[in-house]
C-alpha positions in Angstrom: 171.8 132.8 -130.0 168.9 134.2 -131.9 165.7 134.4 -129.8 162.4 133.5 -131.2 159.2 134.8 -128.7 157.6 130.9 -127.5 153.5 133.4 -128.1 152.1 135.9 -129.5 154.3 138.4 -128.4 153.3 141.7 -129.7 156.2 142.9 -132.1 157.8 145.7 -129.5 157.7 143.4 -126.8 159.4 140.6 -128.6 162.1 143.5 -129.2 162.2 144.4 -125.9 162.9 141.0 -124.7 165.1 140.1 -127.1 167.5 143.3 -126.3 167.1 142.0 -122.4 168.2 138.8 -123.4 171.3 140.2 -125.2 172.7 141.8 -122.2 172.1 138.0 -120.1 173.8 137.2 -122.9 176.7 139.3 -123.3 177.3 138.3 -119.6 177.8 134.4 -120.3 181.4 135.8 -121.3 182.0 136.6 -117.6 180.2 133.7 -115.8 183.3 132.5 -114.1 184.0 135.0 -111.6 181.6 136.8 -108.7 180.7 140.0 -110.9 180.0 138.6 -114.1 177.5 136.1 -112.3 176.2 139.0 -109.7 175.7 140.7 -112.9 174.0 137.8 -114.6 171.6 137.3 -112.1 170.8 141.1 -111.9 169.9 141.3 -115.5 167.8 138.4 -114.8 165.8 140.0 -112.6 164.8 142.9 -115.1 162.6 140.0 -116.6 159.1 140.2 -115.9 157.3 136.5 -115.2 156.0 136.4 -119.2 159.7 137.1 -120.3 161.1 134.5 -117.4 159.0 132.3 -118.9 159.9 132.7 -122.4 163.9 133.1 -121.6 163.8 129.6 -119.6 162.1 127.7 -122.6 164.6 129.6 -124.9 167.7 128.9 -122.6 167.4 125.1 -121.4 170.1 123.9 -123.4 172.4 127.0 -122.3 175.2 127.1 -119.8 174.2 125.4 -115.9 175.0 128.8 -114.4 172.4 130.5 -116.7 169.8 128.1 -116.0 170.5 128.1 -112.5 170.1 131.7 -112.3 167.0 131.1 -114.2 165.3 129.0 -112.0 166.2 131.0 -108.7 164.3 133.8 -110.0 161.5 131.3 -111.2 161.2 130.1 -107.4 161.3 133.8 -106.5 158.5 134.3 -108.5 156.9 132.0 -107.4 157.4 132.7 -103.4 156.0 136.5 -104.5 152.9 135.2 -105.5 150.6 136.6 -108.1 152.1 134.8 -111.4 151.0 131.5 -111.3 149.4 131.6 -114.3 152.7 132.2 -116.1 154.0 129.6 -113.9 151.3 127.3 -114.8 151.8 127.8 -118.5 155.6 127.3 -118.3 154.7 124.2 -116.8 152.7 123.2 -119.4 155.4 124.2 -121.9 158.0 122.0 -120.4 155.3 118.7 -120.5 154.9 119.7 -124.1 158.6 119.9 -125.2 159.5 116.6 -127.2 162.5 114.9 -125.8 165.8 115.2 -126.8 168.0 113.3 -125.0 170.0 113.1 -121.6 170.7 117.1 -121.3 167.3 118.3 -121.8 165.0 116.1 -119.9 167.2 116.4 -116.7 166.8 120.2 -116.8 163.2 119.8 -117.7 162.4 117.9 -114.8 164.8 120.3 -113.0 162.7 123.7 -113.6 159.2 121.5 -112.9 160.6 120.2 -109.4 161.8 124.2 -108.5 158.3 125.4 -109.7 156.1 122.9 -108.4 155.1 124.2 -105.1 153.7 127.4 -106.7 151.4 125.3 -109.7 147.6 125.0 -109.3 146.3 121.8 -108.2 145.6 120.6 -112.4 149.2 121.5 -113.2 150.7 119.8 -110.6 148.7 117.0 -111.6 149.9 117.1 -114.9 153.7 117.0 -113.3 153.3 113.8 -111.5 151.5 112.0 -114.2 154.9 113.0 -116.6 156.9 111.3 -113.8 155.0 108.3 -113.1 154.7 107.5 -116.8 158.6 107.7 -117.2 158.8 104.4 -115.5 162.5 105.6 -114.2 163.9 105.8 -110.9 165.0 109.5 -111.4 161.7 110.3 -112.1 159.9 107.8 -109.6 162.4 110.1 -107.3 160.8 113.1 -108.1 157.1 112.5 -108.5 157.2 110.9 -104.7 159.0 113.6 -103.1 156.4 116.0 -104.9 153.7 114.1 -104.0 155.0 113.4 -100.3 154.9 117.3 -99.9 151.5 118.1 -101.7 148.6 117.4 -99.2 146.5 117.5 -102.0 147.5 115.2 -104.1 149.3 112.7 -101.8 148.6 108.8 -102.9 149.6 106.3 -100.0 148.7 103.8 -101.9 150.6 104.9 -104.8 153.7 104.8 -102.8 153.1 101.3 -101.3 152.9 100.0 -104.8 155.8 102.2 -105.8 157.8 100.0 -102.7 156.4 96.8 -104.0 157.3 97.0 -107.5 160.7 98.8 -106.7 161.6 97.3 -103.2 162.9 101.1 -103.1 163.1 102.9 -99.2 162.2 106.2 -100.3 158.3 105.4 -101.5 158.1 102.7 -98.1 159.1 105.9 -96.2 156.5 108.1 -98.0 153.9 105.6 -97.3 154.8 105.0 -93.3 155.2 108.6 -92.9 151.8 109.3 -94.1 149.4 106.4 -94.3 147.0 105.6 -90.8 148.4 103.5 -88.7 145.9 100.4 -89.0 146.9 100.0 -92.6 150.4 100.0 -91.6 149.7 97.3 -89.3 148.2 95.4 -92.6 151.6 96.1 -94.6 154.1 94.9 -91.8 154.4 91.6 -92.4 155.2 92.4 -96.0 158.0 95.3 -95.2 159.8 92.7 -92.6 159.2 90.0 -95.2 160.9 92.1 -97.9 162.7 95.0 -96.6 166.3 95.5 -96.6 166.5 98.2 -93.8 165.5 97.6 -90.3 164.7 101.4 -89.8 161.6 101.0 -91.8 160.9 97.7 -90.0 161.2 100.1 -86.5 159.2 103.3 -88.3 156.7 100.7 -89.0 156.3 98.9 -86.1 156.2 102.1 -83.9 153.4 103.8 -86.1 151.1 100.5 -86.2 148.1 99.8 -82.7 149.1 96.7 -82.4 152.4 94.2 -83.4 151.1 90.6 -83.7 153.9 87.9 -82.0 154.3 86.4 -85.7 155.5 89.7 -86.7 157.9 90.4 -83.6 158.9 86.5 -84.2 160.1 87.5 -87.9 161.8 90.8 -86.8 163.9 88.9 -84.3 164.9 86.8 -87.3 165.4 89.2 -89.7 166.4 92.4 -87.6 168.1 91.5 -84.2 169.2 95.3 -83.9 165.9 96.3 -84.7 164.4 93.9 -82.6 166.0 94.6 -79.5 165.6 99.0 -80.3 161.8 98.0 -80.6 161.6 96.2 -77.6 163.1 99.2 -75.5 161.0 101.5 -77.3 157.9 99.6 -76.5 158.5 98.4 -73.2 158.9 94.7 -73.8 160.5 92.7 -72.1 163.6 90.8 -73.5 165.6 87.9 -71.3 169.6 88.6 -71.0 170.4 85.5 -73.1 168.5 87.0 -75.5 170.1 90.3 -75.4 173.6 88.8 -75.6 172.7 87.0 -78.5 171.5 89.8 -80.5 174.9 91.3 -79.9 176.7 88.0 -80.6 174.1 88.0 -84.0 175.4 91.7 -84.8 178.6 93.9 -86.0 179.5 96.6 -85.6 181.1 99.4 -88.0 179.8 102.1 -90.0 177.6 99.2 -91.9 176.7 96.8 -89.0 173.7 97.4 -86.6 175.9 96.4 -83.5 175.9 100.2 -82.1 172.4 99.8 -82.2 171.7 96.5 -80.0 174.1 98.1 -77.6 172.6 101.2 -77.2 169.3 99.3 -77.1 170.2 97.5 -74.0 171.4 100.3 -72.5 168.1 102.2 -72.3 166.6 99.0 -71.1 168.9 99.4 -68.1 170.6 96.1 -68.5 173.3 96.8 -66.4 174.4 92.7 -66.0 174.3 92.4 -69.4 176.5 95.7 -69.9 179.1 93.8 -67.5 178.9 91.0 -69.1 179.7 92.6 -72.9 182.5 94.5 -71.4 184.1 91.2 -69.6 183.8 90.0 -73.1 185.1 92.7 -75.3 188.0 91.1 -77.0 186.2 87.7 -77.7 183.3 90.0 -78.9 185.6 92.4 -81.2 187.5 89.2 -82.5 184.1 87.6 -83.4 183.1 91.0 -84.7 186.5 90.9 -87.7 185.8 87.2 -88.3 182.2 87.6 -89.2 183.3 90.9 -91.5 186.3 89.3 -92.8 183.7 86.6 -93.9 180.9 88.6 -95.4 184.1 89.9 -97.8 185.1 86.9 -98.8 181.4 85.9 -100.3 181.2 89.0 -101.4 184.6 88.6 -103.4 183.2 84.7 -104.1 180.2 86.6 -106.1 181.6 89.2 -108.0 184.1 86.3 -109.2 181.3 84.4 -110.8 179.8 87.4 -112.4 
């Protein structure tokens, strides 16, 4: 693998380099066991931050193990301080590469995710404005959980759109997590409208002033679960025919939200309505395999007309 300097590398430097990059090289022989890739990662230390750079443009197509070590020493780098300017112009490398194809852009966005914490503010710009222009989830993915950790550049409203074109939990997340809670209370009705999870329904809910009765009317219809845990984290009140039909609404198992209603009435001290569920248990775990035994068989009933 012949190695071509990425600048103006003076003509002893480039030789330099290029006999350090022999040795990472030679190494790639022995990658599969402990000292060959303890010996790896030691000659990729030697590097200094200009030949890093120029080694991780010159190596992205190479072996994972290479480019892993590659980037741990970039993040390294980084954490030390002092070299963001090389950082920063790696960065701007990467952006620049044309793309060629489903290997290379993966380890692209790869090395910009591991170095993105230690970019000035115009290069991390640059970063999310490649990812946001991809149009992909993978890359929708990545610019949100950058931008969800960058105080600087965070967009709440740029998540929210995110949700509402994607219907996506991650950017709803980003955007409940961050944005004030009056403007949550604005997007409620639209998350219980057209959420799938009822734990951004409850995240929601428990960030906004105020939940208007229409919007507790529509998580009780949507959400029973949810409704119920919102009701005993919120101190409202909720009748014991109401409680029992939530659980008669709910299942239980690893995907039903059963567990939930339960546990919900429990730290509402509903101790009748305990009694009750237990005096019911096998009618209530009967009812429980009927209603899953039934969601399979639409489910089936679909997947047959596709």
């Amino acid at each position: 693998m012949t190695f071509r300097a990425t600048d103006n590398t003076p003509a002893l430097h480039r030789k330099t380099l290029g006999q350090k990059l022999g040795r990472i090289e030679a190494c790639l022989m022995h990658i599969r066991d402990d000292f060959g890739r303890n010996l790896l990662h030691a000659y990729v230390a030697c590097l200094s931050p200009a030949e890093l750079r120029n080694a991780t443009l010159h190596y992205l197509e190479a072996d994972q193990v290479l480019i892993r070590a590659l980037r741990t020493r970039l993040v390294r780098v980084g954490n030390d301080g002092g070299n963001s300017n090389e950082l920063d112009q790696l960065s701007a490398d990467l952006i620049a590469l044309p793309a060629k194809g489903r290997r290379l852009d993966p380890r692209t966005d790869s090395v910009l995710s591991a170095i993105y914490p230690f970019l000035s503010v115009e290069a991390r710009k640059a970063i999310l404005e490649r990812w946001l222009d991809r149009g992909n989830k993978a890359a929708a993915a990545r610019w949100l959980k950058a931008m969800a950790n960058d105080a600087l550049l965070l967009d709440v409203e740029l998540a929210w759109g995110e949700w509402q074109s994607s219907r996506d939990p991650l950017p709803a997340k980003i955007f409940i997590q961050h944005a004030a809670g009056a403007r949550i209370a604005e997007a409620l009705p639209e998350l219980i409208n057209h959420a799938a999870e009822g734990w951004l329904v409850s995240k929601a809910a428990l960030k906004t002033p105020t939940i208007s009765e229409e919007c507790w009317h529509s998580i009780r219809g949507k959400f029973p679960a949810t409704y119920a845990y919102l009701c005993a984290k919120l101190n409202r009140s909720l009748a014991e025919a109401e409680a029992l039909a939530i659980v008669e609404e709910t299942t239980g198992g690893p995907f039903g939200d059963r567990g939930l209603a339960i546990w919900s009435i429990g730290q509402m001290k509903m101790i009748e309505v305990l009694d009750q569920l237990s005096a019911r248990y096998d009618e209530l775990l009967k009812q429980e395999m009927e209603m899953f035994l039934h969601g399979r068989a639409l489910l089936h009933s679909a997947s047959d007309r596709d």
